[in-house]
C-alpha positions in Angstrom: -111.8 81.2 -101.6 -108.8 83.0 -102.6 -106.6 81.9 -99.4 -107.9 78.5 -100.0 -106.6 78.1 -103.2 -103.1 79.9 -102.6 -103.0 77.2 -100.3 -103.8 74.3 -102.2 -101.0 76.0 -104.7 -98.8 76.0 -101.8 -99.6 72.5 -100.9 -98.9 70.9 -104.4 -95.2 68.9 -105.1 -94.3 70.9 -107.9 -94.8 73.7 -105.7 -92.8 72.9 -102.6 -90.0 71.9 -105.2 -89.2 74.9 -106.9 -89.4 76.7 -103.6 -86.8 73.9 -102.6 -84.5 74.3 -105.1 -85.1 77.9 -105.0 -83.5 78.5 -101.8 -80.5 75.2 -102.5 -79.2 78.1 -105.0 -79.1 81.2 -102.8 -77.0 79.3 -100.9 -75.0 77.2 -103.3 -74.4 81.1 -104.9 -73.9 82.7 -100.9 -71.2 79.7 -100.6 -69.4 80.7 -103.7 -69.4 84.2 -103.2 -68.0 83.9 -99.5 -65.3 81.4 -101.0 -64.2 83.9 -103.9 -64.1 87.2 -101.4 -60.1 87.4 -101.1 -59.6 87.4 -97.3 -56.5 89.2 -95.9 -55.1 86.8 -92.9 -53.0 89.8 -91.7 -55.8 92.6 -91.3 -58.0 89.7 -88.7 -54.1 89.2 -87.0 -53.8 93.1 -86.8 -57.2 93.1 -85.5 -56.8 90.7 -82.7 -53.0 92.6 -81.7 -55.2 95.5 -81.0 -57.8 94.3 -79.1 -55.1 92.1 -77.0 -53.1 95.2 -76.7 -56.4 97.3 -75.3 -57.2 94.5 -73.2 -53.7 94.6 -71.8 -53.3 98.4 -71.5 -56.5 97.9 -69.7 -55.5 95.6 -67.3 -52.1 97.6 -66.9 -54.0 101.0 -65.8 -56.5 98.8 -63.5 -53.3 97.2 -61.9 -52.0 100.6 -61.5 -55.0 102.3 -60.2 -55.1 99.4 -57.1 -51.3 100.0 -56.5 -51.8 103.7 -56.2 -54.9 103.4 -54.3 -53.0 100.7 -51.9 -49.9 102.8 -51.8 -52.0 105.8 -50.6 -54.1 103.9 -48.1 -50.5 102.4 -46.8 -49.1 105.9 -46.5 -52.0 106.7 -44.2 -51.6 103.5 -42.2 -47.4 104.3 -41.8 -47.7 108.0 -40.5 -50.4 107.1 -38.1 -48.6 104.5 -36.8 -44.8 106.4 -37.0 -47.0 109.4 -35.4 -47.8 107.4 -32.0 -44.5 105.8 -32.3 -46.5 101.9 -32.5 -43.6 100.2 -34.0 -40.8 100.9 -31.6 -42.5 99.6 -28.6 -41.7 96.1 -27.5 -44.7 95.2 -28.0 -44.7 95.5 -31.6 -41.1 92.7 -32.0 -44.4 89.7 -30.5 -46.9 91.2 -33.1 -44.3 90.4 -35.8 -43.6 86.8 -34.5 -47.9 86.4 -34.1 -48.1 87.7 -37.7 -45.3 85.4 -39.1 -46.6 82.2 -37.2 -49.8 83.5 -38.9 -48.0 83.3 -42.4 -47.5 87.2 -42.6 -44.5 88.4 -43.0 -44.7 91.7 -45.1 -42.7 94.4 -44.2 -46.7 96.6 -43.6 -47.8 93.8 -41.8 -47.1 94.9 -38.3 -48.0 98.7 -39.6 -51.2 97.6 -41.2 -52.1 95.0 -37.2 -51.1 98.0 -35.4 -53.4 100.7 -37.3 -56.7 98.3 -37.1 -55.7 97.3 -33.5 -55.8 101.2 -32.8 -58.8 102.2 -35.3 -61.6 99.0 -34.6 -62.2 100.2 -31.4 -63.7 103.7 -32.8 -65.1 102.6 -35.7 -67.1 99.5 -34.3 -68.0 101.8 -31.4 -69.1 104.7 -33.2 -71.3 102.0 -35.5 -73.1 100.5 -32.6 -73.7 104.0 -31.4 -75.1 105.7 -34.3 -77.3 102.2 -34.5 -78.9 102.5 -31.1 -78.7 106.2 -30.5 -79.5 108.1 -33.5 -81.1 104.9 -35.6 -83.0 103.4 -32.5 -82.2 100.3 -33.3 -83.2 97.1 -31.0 -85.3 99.6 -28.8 -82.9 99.5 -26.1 -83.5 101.8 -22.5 -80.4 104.1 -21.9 -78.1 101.7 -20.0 -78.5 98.7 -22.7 -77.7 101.4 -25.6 -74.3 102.0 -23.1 -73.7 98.5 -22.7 -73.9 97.6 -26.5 -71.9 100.7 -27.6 -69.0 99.1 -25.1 -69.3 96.0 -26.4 -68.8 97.0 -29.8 -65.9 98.8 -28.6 -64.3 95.6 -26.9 -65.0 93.3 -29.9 -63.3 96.5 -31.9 -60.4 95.6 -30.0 -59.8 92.2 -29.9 -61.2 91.3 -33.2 -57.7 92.0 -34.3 -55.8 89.4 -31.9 -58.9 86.9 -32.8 -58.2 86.9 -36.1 -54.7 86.5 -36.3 -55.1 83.9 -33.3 -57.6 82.0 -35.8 -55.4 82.0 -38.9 -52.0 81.0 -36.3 -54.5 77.7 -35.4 -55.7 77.1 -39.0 -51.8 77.4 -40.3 -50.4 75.3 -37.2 -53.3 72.0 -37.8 -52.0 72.5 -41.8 -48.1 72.5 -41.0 -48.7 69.2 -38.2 -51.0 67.5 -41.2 -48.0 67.8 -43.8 -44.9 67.3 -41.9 -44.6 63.2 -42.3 -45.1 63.1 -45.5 -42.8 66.3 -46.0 -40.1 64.2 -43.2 -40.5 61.2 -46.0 -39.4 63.2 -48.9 -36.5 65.4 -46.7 -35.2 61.5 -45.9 -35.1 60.2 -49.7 -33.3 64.0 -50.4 -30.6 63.3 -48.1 -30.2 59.8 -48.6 -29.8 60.8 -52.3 -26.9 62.9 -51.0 -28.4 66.3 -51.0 -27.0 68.7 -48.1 -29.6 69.9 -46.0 -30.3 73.7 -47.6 -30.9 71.6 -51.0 -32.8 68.8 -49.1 -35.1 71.5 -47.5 -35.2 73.3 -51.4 -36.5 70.1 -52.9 -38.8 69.7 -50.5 -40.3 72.6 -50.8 -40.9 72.8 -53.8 -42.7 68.9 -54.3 -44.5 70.0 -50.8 -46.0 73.2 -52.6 -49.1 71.8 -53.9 -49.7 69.0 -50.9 -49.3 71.8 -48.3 -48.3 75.3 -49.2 -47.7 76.6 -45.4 -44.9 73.9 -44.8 -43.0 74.2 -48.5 -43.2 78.2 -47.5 -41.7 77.6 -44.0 -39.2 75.2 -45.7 -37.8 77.0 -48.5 -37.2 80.4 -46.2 -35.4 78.6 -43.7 -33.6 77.1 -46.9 -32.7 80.2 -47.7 -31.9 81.7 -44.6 -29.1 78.4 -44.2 -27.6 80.0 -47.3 -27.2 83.5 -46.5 -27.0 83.6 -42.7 -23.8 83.4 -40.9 -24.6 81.0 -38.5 -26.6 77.7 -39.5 -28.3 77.2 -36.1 -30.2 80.5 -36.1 -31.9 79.3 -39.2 -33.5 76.3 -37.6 -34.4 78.4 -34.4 -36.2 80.8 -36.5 -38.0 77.9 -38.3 -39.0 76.9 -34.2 -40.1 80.9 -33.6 -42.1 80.4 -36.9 -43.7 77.3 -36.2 -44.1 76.6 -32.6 -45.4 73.1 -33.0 -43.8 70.4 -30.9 -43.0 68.2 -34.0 -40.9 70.6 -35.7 -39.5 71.5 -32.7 -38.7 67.9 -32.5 -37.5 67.8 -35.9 -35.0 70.6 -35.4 -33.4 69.5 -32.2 -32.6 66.8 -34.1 -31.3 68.4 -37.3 -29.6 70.7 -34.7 -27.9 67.1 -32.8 -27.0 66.2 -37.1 -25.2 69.3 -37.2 -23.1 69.2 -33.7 -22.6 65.5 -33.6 -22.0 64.6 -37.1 -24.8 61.6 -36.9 -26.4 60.3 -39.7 -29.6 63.0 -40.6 -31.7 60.1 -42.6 -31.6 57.8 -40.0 -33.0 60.1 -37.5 -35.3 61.8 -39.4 -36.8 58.3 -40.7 -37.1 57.5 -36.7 -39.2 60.7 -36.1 -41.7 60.5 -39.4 -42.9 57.1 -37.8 -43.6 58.4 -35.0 -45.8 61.6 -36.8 -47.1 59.2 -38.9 -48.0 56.8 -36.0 -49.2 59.9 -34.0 -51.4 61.0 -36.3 -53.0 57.5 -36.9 -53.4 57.5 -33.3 -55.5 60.7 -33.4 -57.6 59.7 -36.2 -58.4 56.4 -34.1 -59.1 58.8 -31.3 -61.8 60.5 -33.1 -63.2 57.7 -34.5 -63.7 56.5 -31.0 -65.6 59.6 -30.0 -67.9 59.4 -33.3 -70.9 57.1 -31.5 -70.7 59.5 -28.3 -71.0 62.5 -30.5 -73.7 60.9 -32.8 -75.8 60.2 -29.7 -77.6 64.2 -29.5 -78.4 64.3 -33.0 -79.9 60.7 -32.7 -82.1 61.6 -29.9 -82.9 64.6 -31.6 -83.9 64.1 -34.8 -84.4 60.5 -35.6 -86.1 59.2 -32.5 -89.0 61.9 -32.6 -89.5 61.0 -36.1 -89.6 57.2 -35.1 -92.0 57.5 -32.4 -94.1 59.7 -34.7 -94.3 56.8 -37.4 -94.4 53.9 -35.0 -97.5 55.7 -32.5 -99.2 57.6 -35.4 -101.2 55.2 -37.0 -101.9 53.8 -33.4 -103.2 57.4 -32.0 -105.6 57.8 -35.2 -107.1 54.8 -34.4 -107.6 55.5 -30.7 -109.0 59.1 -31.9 -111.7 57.5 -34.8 -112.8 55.5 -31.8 -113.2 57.8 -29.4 -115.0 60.3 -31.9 -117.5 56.9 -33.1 -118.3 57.3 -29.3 
């Protein structure tokens, strides 16, 4: 009885208006109060300096950490390498081109290629063979636990050379994808009167979003115009860089420019039409192919399925009857 009449109390308008207006002046009172407190502007500025200056200190120490932990790892990588003597063979002067047609050209490139090259081999060998010796994995007899510790020793040592070989392909189809367009822009720079160092510059730098790989290739061999003595050993280092016929086309003729004096836009205009009409011609090519390569997939997955709807219905029938039989 008493809970029912609290709540009949509760339930009455004069009630549920004094509670109302009860709680419209703690806050009408809370608003006042938080608009009289004096707040100081320059203690919450203080505040967020520190924190900023934590954060970057932070970051700063973290930065520094990875750089002494990279410098350390590099040191281990140089002396093994120095150690065995790996960078004065002749072999090591075609790792560095591999590396730079790759888009590597740090000066612990060749160091770092040389130690995996030299350290896969042990390490993917003594994996496998901890795996199917000591671990028993795959339950392998004695000659197949041989043969898979071998193998893990040869992918060891060309996994190196397959990478690199990978990321050279991948740079190469990027560079031939961007070089009309980047031809295009080169012509309306020297048109415009630019010299061929501030051409390439320009280039480069409107090129860096569209395709990074070729405003990288063209702004070194920009600077390399600049600083090295002779101009033609730029543009045959932009050739060892990219071996691509297109910009070995590209530099004969800039090459022709520079010994014959003939005009540079008018030859370079000639050669983006034929890029650009090359690379139409491809696309064409593959669109060709596209109803050839379609053909598997239709025969394996949509004709089942189509036989399957069109004989079902026909098969259940058959079944019903033979089973009223």
């Amino acid at each position: 009885m008493n809970l029912m009449a609290l709540l009949s109390e509760l339930a009455k308008p004069e009630t549920v208006l004094t509670v109302l207006a009860g709680l419209a002046a703690t806050a009408i009172i809370g608003l006042v109060w938080s608009a009289a407190i004096a707040r100081d502007p320059l203690s919450d500025r203080a505040k967020d300096l520190k924190q900023r200056r934590e954060t970057l200190r932070g970051d700063l120490l973290l930065a520094k950490q990875n750089r002494t932990r990279r410098q350390a790892a590099l040191g281990i990588v140089h002396r093994t390498t120095n150690r065995l003597n790996l960078l004065r063979s002749q072999h090591a002067a075609s790792v560095a081109l591999k590396l730079a047609q790759a888009g590597w050209r740090a000066k612990d490139a060749v160091s770092i290629y040389m130690f995996l090259k030299l350290c896969l081999p042990f390490v993917f060998g003594g994996a496998a063979a901890v795996g199917v010796f000591w671990l028993g994995a795959f339950d392998l007899p004695p000659i197949g636990r041989v043969f898979v510790a071998m193998l893990a020793v040869v992918i060891g040592a060309y996994a190196p050379e397959v990478f690199v070989k990978n990321a050279t392909t991948k740079r190469m189809l990027a560079l031939q994808k961007g070089l009309p367009d980047a031809l295009d822009l080169l012509v309306i720079c020297t048109e415009a009167g630019l010299a061929l160092d501030g051409a390439l510059t320009r280039v480069a730098g409107e090129s860096e979003k569209s395709c990074p790989e070729l405003a990288d290739e063209f702004g070194l061999t920009a600077i390399e115009l600049g600083f090295l003595p002779v101009r033609r050993t730029a543009l045959e280092n932009l050739i060892k860089r990219v071996d691509l016929p297109a910009m070995r086309g590209v530099v004969n003729t800039l090459l022709q420019t520079e010994k014959y004096g003939t005009p540079v836009a008018q030859s370079l205009r000639v050669l983006s039409a034929e890029f650009r009409e090359e690379r139409m011609l491809k696309a064409e090519e593959k669109a060709a192919k596209l109803p050839a390569t379609l053909t598997v997939p239709l025969i394996v997955f949509i004709m089942p399925t189509l036989f399957i709807v069109l004989l079902g219905p026909a098969i259940l029938r058959a079944l019903d009857g033979l089973g009223g039989l």
